[in-house]
DOSETOR-402391 format. One record per residue (C-alpha): residue in three letters; x, y, z. Coordinates in nm, 4 decimals. Example, Ala and Ser with C-alpha at 12.3 -4.5 7.8 and 13.67 -1.06 7.14 Angstrom:
// residues 2
SITE res        x        y        z
SITE ALA   1.2300  -0.4500   0.7800
SITE SER   1.3670  -0.1060   0.7140
END
This chain:
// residues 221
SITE res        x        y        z
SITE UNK   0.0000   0.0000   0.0000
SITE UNK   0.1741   0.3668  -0.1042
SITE UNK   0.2262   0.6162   0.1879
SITE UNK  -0.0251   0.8851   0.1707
SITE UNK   0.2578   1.1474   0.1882
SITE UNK   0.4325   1.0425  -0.1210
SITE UNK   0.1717   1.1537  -0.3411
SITE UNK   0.1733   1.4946  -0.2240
SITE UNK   0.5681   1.4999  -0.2171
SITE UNK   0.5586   1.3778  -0.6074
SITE UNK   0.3004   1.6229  -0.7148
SITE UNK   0.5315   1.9352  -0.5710
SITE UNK   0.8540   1.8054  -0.7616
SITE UNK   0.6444   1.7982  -1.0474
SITE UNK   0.5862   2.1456  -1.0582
SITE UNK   0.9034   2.2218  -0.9454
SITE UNK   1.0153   2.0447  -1.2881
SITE UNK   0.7395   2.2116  -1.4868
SITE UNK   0.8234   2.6018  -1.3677
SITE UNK   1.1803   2.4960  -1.4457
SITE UNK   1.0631   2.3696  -1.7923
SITE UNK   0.8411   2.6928  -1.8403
SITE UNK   1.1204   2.8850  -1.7129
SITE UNK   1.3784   2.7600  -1.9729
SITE UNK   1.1308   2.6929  -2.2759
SITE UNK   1.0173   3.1179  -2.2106
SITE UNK   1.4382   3.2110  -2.1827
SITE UNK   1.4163   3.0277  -2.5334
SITE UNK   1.1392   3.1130  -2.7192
SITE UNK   1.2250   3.5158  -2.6320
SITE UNK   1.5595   3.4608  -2.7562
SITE UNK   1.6906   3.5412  -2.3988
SITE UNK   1.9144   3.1942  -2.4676
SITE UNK   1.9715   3.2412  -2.8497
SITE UNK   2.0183   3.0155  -3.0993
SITE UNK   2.3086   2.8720  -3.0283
SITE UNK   2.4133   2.9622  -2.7222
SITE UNK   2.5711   2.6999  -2.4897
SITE UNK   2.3751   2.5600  -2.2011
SITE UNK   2.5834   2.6268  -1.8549
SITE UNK   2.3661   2.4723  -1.6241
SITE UNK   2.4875   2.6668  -1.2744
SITE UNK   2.3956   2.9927  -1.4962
SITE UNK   2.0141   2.8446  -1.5464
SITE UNK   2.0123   2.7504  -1.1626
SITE UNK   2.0976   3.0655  -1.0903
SITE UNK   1.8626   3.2144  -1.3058
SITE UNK   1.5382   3.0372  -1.2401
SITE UNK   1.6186   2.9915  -0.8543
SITE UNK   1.5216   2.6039  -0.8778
SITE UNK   1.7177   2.3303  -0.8385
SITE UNK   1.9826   2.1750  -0.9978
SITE UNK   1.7471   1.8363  -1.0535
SITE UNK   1.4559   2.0465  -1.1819
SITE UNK   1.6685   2.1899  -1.4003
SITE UNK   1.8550   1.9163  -1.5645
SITE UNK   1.4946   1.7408  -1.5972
SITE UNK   1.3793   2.0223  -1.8229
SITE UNK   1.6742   2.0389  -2.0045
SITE UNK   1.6290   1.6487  -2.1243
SITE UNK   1.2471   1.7578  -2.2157
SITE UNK   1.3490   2.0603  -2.4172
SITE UNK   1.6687   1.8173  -2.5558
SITE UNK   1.3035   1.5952  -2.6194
SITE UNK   1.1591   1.9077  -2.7904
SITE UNK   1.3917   2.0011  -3.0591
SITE UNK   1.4305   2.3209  -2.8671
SITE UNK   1.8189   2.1981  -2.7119
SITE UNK   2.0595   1.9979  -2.9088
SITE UNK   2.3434   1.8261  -2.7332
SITE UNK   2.6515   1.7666  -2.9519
SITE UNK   2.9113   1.5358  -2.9026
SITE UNK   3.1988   1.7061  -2.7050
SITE UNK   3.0738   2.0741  -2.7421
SITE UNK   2.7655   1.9484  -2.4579
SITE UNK   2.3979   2.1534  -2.4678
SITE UNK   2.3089   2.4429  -2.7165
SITE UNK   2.0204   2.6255  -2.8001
SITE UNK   1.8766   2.5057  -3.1311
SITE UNK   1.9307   2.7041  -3.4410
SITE UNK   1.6084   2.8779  -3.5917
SITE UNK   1.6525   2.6817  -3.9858
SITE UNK   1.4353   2.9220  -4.2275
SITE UNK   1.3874   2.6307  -4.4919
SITE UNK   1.2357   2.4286  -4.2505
SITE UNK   1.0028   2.6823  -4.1127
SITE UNK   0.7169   2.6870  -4.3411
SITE UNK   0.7681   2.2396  -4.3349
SITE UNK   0.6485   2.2910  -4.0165
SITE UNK   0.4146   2.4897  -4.0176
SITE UNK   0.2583   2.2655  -4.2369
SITE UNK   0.2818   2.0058  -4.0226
SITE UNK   0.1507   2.2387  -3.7246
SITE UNK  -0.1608   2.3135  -3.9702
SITE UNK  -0.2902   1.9603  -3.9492
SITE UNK  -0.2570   1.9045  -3.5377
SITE UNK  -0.4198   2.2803  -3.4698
SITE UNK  -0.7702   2.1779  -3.6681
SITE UNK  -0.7669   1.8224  -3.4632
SITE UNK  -0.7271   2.0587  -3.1571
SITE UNK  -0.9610   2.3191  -3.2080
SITE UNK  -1.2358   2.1255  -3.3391
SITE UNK  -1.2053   1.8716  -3.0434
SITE UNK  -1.2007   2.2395  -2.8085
SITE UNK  -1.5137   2.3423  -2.9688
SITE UNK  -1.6748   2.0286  -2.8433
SITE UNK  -1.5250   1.9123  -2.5425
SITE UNK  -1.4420   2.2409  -2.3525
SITE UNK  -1.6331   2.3774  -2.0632
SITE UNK  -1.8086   2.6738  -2.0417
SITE UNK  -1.5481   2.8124  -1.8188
SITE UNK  -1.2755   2.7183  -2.0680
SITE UNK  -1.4938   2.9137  -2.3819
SITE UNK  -1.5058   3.2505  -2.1307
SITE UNK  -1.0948   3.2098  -2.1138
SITE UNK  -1.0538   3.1398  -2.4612
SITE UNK  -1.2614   3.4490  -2.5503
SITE UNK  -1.0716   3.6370  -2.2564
SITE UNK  -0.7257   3.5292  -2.3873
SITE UNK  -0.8077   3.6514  -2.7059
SITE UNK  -0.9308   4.0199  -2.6427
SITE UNK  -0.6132   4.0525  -2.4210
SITE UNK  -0.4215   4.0010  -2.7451
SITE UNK  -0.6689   4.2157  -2.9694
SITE UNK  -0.5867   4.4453  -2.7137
SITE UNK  -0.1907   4.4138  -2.7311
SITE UNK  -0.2069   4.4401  -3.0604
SITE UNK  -0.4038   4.7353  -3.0551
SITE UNK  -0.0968   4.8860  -2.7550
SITE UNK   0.1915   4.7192  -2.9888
SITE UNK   0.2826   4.5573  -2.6966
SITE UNK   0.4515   4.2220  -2.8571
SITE UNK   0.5279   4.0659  -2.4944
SITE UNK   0.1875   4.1129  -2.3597
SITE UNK   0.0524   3.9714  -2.7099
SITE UNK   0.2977   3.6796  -2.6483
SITE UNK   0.1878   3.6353  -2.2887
SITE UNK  -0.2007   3.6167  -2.3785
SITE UNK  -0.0678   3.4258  -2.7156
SITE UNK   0.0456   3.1402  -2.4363
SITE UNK  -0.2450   3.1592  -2.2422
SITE UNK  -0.4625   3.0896  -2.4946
SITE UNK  -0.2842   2.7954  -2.6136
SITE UNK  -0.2462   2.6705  -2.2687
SITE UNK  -0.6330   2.7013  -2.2733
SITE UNK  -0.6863   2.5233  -2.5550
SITE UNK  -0.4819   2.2427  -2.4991
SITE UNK  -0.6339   2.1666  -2.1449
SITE UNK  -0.9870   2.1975  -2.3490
SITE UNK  -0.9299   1.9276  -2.6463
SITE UNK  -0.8361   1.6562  -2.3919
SITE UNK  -0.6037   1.4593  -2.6423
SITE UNK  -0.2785   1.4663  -2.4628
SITE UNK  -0.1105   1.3506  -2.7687
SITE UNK  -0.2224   1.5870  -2.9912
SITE UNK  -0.0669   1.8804  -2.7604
SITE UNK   0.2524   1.7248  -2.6778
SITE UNK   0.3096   1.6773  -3.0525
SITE UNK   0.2147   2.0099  -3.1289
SITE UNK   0.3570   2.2039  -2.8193
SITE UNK   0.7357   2.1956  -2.9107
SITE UNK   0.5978   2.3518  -3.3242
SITE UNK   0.4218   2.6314  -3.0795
SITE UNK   0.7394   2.7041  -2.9252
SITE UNK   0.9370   2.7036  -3.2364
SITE UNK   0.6816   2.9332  -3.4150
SITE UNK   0.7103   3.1863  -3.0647
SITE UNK   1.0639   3.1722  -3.1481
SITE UNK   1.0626   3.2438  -3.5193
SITE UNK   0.8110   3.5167  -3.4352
SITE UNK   1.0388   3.6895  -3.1867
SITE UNK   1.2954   3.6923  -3.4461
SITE UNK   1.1687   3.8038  -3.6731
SITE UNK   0.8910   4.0731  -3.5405
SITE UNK   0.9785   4.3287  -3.7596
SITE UNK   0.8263   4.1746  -4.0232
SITE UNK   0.4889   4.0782  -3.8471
SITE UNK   0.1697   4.2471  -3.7965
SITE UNK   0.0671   4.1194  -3.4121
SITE UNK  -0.2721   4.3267  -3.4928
SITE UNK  -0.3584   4.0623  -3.7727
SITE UNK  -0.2550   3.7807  -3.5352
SITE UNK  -0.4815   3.9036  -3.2729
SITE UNK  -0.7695   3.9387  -3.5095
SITE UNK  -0.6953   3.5754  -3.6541
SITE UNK  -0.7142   3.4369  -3.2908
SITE UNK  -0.9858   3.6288  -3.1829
SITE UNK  -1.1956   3.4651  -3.4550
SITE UNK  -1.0021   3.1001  -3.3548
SITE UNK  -1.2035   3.2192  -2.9709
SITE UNK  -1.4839   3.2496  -3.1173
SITE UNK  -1.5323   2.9360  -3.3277
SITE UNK  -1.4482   2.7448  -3.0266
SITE UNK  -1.6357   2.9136  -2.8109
SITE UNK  -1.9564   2.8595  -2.9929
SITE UNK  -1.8692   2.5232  -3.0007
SITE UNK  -1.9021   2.4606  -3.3983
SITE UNK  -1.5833   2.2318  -3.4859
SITE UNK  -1.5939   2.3090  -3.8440
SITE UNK  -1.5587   2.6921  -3.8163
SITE UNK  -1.3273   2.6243  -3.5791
SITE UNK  -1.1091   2.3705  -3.8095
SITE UNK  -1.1575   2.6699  -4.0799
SITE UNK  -1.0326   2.9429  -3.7701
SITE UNK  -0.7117   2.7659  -3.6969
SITE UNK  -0.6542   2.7050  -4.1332
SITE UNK  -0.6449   3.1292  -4.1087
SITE UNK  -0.4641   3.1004  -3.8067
SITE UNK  -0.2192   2.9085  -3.9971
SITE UNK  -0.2539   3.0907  -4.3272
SITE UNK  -0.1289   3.3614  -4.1923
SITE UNK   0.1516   3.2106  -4.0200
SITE UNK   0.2675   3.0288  -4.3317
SITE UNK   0.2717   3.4420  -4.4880
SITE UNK   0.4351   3.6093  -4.2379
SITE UNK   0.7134   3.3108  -4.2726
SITE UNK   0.7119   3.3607  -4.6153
SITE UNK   0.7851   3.7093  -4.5916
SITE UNK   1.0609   3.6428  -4.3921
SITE UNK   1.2689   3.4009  -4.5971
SITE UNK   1.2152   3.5767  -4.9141
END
């Protein structure tokens, strides 16, 4: 029979492990750790405040992710951002986004349609205050929503490390974007959901993604 107090003891290292994992995956995604940069560990401890076994446990997931590469006798790096591979994925994003948000516009709770829809106007709002890390910050919330609304678990984890990737590119590449036609694109993504018709929302996230696949475009060229 398991000790009562283990549970309780498990559950608090796992979010431990998951603020260091948000911690890092944030330092990447805003290009605080650039592409390329090495990985000193005691820096990231030091950093984030957490532990040094929180910390090397989010390293292996973003290692997992794509988002950390670990090369033989030069140890961690950041990933590099590859341009032709962008709009591959992309693609590949495209297809796991209309699974999620049609599965959202049926399974989520009415609490979970009132955040989407909140989520949203914060970033129709950012937009509107061309405030890009307030935009990113709602951006994440409303994924995070979404995610915890589809219920497929293996939907999100495939799709969660293209999310990150696409923060990235974006973040890099900002000059070039228009977060006012994001906002507007997700907004409508909110609303599809929210009213709980999967189609529209399938069609949503395709704009969603459309415009994505243009601002990438834009970028390479």
């Amino acid at each position: 029979m398991t000790d009562s107090t283990e549970a309780p003891e498990h559950d608090n290292k796992r979010r431990v492990a998951d603020q260091a994992y948000d911690a890092l995956e944030s330092m990447i995604a805003t290009l605080v750790l650039k592409p390329g940069a090495p990985i000193v560990e005691a820096e990231l401890i030091e950093r984030t405040g957490l532990g040094r076994t929180p910390t090397r446990e989010a390293l292996m997931r973003l290692v997992s992710n794509g988002l950390i590469v670990q090369l033989p006798r030069r140890g961690l790096r950041v990933s590099d951002i590859w341009l032709a591979e962008h709009l591959d994925l992309v693609e590949a994003r495209r297809v796991l986004e209309r699974l999620i948000a049609a599965t959202s516009a049926r399974r989520a709770t009415p609490a979970q349609r009132e955040d989407l829809l909140a989520c949203a106007r914060s970033m129709v709002k950012a937009g509107e205050d061309d405030d890009l890390a307030a935009y990113m910050d709602a951006d994440q919330a409303l994924d995070r929503v979404n995610h915890a609304a589809c219920r497929n678990p293996f939907a999100v984890a495939a799709v969660v490390p293209m999310v990150i990737q696409c923060r990235r590119f974006w973040y890099a590449y900002q000059h070039q974007g228009d977060i006012k036609e994001g906002a507007r694109r997700h907004l409508l993504l909110a609303q599809a959901i929210a009213g709980g018709d999967g189609e529209q929302a399938a069609q949503a996230s395709d704009a969603l993604m459309d415009y994505l696949r243009q601002f990438a475009q834009a970028v390479i060229e």
